[in-house]
KOLGU-4560 file (N, C-alpha, C; in nm, 3 decimals, padded with zeros to 5 digits):
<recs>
<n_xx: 00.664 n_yy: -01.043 n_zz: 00.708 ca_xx: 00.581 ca_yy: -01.061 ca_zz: 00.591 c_xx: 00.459 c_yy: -01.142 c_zz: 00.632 mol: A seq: 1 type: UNK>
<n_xx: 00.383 n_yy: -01.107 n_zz: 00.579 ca_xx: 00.215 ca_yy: -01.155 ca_zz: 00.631 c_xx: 00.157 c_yy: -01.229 c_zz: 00.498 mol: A seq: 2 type: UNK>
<n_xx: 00.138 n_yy: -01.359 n_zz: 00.512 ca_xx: 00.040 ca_yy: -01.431 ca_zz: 00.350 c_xx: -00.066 c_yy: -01.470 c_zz: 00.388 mol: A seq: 3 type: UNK>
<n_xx: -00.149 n_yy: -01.435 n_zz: 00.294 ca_xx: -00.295 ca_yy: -01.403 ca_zz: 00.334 c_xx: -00.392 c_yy: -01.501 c_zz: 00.195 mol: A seq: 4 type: UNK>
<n_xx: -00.482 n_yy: -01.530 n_zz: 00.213 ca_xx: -00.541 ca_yy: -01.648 ca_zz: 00.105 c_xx: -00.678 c_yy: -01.573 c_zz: 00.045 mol: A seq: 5 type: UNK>
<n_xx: -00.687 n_yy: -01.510 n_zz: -00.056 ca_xx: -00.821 ca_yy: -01.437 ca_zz: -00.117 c_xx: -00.943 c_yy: -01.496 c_zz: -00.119 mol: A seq: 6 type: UNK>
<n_xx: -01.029 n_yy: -01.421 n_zz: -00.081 ca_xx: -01.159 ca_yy: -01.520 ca_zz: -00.068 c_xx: -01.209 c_yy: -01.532 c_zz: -00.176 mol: A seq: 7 type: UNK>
<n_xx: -01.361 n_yy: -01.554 n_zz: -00.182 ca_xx: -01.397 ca_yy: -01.634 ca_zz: -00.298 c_xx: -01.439 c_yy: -01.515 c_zz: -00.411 mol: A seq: 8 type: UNK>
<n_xx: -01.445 n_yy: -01.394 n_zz: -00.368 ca_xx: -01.507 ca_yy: -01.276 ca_zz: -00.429 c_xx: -01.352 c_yy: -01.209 c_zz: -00.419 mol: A seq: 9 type: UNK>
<n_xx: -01.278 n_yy: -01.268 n_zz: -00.381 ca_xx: -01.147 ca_yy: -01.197 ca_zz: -00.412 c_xx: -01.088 c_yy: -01.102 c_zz: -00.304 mol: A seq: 10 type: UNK>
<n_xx: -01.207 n_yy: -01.060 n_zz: -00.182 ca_xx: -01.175 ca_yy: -01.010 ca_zz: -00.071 c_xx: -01.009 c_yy: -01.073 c_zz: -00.029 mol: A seq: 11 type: UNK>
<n_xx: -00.928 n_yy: -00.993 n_zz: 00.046 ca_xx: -00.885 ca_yy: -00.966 ca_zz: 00.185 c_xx: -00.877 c_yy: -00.927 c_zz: 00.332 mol: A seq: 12 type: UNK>
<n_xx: -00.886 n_yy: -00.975 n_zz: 00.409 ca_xx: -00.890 ca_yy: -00.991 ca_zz: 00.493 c_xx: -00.746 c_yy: -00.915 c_zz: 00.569 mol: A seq: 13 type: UNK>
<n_xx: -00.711 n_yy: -00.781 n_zz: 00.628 ca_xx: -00.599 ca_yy: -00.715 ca_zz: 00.659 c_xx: -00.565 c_yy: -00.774 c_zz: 00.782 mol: A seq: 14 type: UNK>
<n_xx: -00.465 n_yy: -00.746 n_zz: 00.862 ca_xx: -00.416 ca_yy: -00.796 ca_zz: 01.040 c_xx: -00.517 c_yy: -00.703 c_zz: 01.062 mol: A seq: 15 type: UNK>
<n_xx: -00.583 n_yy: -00.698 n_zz: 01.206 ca_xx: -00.569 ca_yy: -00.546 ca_zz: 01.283 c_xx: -00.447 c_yy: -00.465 c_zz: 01.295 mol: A seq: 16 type: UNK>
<n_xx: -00.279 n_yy: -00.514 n_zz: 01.306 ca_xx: -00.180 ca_yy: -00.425 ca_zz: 01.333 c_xx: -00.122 c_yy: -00.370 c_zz: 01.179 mol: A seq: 17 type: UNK>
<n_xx: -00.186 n_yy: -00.437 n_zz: 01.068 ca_xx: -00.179 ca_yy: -00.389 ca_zz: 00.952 c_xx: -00.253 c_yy: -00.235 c_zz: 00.946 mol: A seq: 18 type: UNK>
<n_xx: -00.400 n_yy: -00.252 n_zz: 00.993 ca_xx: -00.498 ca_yy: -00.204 ca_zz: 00.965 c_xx: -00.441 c_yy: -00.097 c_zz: 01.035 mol: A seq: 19 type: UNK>
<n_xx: -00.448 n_yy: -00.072 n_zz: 01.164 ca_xx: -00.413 ca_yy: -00.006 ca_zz: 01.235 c_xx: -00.298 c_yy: 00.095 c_zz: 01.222 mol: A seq: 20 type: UNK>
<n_xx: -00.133 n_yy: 00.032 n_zz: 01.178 ca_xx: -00.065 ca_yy: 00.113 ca_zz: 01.121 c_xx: -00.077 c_yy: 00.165 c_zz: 01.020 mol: A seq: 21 type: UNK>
<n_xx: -00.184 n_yy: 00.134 n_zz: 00.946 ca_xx: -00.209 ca_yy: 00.239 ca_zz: 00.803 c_xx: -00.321 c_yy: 00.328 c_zz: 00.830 mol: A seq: 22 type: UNK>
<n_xx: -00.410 n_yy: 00.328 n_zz: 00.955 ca_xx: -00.503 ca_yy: 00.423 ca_zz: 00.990 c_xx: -00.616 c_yy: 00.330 c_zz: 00.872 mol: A seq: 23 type: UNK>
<n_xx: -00.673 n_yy: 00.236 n_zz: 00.864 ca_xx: -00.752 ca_yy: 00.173 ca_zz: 00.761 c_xx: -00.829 c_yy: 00.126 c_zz: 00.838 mol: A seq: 24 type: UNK>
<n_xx: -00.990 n_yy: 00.206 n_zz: 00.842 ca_xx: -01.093 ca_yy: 00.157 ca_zz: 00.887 c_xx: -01.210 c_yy: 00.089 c_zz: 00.725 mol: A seq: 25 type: UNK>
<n_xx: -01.295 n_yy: 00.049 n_zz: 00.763 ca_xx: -01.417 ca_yy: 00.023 ca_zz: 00.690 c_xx: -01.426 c_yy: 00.136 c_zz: 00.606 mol: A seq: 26 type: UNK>
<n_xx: -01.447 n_yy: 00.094 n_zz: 00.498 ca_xx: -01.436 ca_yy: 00.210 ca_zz: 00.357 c_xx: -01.358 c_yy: 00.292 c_zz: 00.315 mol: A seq: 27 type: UNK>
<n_xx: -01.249 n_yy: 00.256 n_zz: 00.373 ca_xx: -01.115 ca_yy: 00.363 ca_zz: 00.386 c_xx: -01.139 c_yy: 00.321 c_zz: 00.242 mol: A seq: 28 type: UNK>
<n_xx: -01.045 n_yy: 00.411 n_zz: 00.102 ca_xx: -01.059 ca_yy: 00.424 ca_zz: -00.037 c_xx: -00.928 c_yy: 00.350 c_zz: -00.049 mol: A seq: 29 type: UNK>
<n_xx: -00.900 n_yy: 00.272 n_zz: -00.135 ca_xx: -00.706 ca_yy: 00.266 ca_zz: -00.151 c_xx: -00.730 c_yy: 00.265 c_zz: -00.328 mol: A seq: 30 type: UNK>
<n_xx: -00.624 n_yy: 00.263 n_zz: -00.380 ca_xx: -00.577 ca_yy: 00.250 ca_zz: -00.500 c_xx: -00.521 c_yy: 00.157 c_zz: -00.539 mol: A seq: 31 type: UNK>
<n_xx: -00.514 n_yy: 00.061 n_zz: -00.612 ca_xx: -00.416 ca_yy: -00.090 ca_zz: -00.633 c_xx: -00.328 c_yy: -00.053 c_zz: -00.773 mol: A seq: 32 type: UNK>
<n_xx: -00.228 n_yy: -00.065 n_zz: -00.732 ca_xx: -00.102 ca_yy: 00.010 ca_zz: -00.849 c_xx: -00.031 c_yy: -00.203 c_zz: -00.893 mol: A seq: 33 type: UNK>
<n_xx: -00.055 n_yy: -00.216 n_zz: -01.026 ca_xx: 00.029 ca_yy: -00.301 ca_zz: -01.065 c_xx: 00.139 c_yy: -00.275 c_zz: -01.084 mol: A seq: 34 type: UNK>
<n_xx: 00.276 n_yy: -00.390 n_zz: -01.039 ca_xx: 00.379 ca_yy: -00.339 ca_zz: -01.098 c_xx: 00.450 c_yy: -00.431 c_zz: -01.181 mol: A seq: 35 type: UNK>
<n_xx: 00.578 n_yy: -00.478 n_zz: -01.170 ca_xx: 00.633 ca_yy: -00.544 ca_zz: -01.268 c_xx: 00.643 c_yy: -00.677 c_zz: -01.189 mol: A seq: 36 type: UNK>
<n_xx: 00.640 n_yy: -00.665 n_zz: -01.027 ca_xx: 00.679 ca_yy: -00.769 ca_zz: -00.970 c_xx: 00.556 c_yy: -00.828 c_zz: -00.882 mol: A seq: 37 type: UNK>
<n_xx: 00.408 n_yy: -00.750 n_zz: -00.839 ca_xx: 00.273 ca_yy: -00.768 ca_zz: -00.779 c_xx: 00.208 c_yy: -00.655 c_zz: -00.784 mol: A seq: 38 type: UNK>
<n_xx: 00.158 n_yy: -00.612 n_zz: -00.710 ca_xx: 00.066 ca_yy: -00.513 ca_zz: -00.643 c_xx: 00.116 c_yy: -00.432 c_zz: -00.564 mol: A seq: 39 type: UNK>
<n_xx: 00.016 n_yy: -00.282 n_zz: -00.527 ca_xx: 00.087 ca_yy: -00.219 ca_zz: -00.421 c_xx: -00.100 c_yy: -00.181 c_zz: -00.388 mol: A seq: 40 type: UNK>
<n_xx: -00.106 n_yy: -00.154 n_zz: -00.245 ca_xx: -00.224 ca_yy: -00.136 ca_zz: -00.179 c_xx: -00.190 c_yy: 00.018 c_zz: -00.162 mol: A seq: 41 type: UNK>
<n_xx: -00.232 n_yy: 00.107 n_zz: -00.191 ca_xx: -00.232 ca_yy: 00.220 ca_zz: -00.168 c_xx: -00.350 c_yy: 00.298 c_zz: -00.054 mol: A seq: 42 type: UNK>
<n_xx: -00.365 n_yy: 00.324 n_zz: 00.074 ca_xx: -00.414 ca_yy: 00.390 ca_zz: 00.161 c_xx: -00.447 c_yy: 00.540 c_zz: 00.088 mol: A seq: 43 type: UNK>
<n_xx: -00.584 n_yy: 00.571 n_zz: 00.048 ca_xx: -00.598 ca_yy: 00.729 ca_zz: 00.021 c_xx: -00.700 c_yy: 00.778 c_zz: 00.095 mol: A seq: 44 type: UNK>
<n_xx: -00.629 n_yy: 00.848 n_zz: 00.245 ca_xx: -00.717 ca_yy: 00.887 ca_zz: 00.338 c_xx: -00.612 c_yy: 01.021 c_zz: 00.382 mol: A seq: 45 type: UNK>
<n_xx: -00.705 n_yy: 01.076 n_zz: 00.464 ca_xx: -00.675 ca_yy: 01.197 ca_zz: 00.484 c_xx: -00.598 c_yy: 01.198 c_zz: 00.604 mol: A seq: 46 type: UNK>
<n_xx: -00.620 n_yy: 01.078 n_zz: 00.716 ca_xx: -00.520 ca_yy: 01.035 ca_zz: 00.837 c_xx: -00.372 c_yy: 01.082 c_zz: 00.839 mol: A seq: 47 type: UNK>
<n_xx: -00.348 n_yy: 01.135 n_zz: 00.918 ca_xx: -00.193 ca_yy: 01.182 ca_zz: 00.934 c_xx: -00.103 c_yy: 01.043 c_zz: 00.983 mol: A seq: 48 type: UNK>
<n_xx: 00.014 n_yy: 01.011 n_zz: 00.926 ca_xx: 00.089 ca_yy: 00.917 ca_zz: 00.931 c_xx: 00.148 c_yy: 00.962 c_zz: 01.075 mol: A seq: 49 type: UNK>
<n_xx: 00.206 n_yy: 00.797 n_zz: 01.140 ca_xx: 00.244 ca_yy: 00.795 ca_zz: 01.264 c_xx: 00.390 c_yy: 00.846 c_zz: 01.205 mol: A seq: 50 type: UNK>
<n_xx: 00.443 n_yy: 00.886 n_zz: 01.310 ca_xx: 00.556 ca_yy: 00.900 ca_zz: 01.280 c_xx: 00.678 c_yy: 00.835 c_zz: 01.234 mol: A seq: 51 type: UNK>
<n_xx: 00.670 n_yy: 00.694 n_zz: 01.271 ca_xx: 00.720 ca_yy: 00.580 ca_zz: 01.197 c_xx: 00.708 c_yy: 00.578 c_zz: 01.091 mol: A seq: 52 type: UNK>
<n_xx: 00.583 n_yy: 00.572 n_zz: 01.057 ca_xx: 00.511 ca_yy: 00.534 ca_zz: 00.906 c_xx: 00.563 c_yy: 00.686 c_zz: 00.836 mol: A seq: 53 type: UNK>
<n_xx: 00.575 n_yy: 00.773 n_zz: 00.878 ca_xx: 00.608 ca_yy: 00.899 ca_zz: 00.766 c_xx: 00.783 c_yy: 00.895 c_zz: 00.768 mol: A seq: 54 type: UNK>
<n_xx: 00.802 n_yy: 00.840 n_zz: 00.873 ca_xx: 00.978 ca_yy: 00.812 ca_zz: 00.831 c_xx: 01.040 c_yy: 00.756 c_zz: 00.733 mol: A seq: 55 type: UNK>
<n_xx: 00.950 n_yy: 00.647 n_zz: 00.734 ca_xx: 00.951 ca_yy: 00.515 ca_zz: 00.650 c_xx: 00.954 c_yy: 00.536 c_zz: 00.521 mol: A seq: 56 type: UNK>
<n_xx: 00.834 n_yy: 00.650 n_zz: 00.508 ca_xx: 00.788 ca_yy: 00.689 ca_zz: 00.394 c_xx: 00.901 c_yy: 00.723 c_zz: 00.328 mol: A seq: 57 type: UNK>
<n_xx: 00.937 n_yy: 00.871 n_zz: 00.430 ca_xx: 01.065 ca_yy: 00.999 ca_zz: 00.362 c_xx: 01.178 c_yy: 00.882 c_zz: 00.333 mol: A seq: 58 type: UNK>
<n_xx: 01.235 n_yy: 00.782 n_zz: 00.416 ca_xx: 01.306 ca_yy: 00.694 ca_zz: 00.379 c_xx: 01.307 c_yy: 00.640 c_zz: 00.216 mol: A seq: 59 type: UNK>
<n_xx: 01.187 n_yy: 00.595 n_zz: 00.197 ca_xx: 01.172 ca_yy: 00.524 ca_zz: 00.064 c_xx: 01.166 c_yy: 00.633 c_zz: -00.024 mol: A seq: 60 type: UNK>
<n_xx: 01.132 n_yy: 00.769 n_zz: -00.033 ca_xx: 01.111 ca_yy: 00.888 ca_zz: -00.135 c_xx: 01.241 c_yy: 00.889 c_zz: -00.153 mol: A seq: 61 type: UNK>
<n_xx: 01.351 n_yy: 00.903 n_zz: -00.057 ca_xx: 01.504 ca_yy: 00.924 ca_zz: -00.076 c_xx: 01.567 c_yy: 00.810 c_zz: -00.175 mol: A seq: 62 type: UNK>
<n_xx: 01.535 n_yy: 00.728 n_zz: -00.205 ca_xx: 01.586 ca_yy: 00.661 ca_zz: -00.296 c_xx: 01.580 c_yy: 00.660 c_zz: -00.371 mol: A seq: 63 type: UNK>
<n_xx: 01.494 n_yy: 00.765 n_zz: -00.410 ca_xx: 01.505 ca_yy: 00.851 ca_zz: -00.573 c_xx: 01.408 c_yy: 00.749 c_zz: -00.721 mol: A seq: 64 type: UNK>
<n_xx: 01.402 n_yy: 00.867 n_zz: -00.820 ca_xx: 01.327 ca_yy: 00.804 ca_zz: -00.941 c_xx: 01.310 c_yy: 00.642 c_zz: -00.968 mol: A seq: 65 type: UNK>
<n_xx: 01.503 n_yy: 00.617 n_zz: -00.951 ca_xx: 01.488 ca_yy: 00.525 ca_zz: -01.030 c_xx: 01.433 c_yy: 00.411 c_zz: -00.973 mol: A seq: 66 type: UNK>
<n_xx: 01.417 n_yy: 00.414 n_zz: -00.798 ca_xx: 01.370 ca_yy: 00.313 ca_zz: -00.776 c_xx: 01.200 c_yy: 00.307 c_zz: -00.796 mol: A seq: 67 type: UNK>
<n_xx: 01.149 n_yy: 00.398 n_zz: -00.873 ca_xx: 01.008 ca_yy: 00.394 ca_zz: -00.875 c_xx: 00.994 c_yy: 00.322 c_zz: -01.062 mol: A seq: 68 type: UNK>
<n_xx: 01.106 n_yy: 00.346 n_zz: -01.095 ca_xx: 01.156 ca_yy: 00.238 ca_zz: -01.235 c_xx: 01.071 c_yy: 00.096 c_zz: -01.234 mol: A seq: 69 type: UNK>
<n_xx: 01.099 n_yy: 00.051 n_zz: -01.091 ca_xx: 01.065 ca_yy: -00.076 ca_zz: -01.082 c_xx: 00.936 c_yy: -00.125 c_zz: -01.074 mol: A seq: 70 type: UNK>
<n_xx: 00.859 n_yy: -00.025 n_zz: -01.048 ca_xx: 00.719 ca_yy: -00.017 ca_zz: -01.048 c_xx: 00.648 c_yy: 00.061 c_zz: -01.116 mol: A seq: 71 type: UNK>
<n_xx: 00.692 n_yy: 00.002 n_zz: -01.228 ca_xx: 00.626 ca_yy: 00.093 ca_zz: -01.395 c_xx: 00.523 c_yy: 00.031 c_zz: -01.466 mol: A seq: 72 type: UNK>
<n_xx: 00.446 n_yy: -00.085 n_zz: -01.411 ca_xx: 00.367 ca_yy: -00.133 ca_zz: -01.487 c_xx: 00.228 c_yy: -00.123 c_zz: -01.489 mol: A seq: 73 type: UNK>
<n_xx: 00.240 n_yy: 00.025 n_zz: -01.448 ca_xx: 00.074 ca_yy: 00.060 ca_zz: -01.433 c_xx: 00.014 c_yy: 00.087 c_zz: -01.563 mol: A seq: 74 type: UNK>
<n_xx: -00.063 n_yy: 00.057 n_zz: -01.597 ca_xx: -00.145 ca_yy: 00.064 ca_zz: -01.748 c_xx: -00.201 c_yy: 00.218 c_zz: -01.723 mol: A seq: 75 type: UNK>
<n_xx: -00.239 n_yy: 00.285 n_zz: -01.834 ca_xx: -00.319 ca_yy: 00.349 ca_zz: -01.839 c_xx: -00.457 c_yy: 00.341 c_zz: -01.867 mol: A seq: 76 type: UNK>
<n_xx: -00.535 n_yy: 00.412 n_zz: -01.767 ca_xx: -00.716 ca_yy: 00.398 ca_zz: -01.818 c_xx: -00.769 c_yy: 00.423 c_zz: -01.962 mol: A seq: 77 type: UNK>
</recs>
């Protein structure tokens, strides 16, 4: 786990091995999903996941609906 201190405009500041395993260069787009318990940083780029990272992924999809239950507190626009 990585804690990180927001700057004054609210920036973050990522690792490079953060950056790097998510394929996140300069202007990469993400999405910020509230949930019930923080945030989720969402990566929306067209980069093909390492193979780790898409394991990881299929890993967490397998745990089905209800664990996406827990992260229901996205408002609508």
């Amino acid at each position: 786990m990585t804690s990180m201190v927001l700057g004054k405009h609210g920036e973050l500041t990522l690792p490079p091995e953060i950056r790097n395993r998510y394929g996140l260069k300069p202007d990469t787009p993400v999405r910020i999903v509230e949930t019930q318990s923080g945030i989720l940083v969402i990566p929306l780029t067209s980069e093909p996941a390492s193979p780790q990272l898409a394991q990881e992924l299929k890993d967490w999809q397998s745990v089905g609906e209800t664990a996406w239950q827990a992260f229901g507190f996205e408002e609508e626009a």
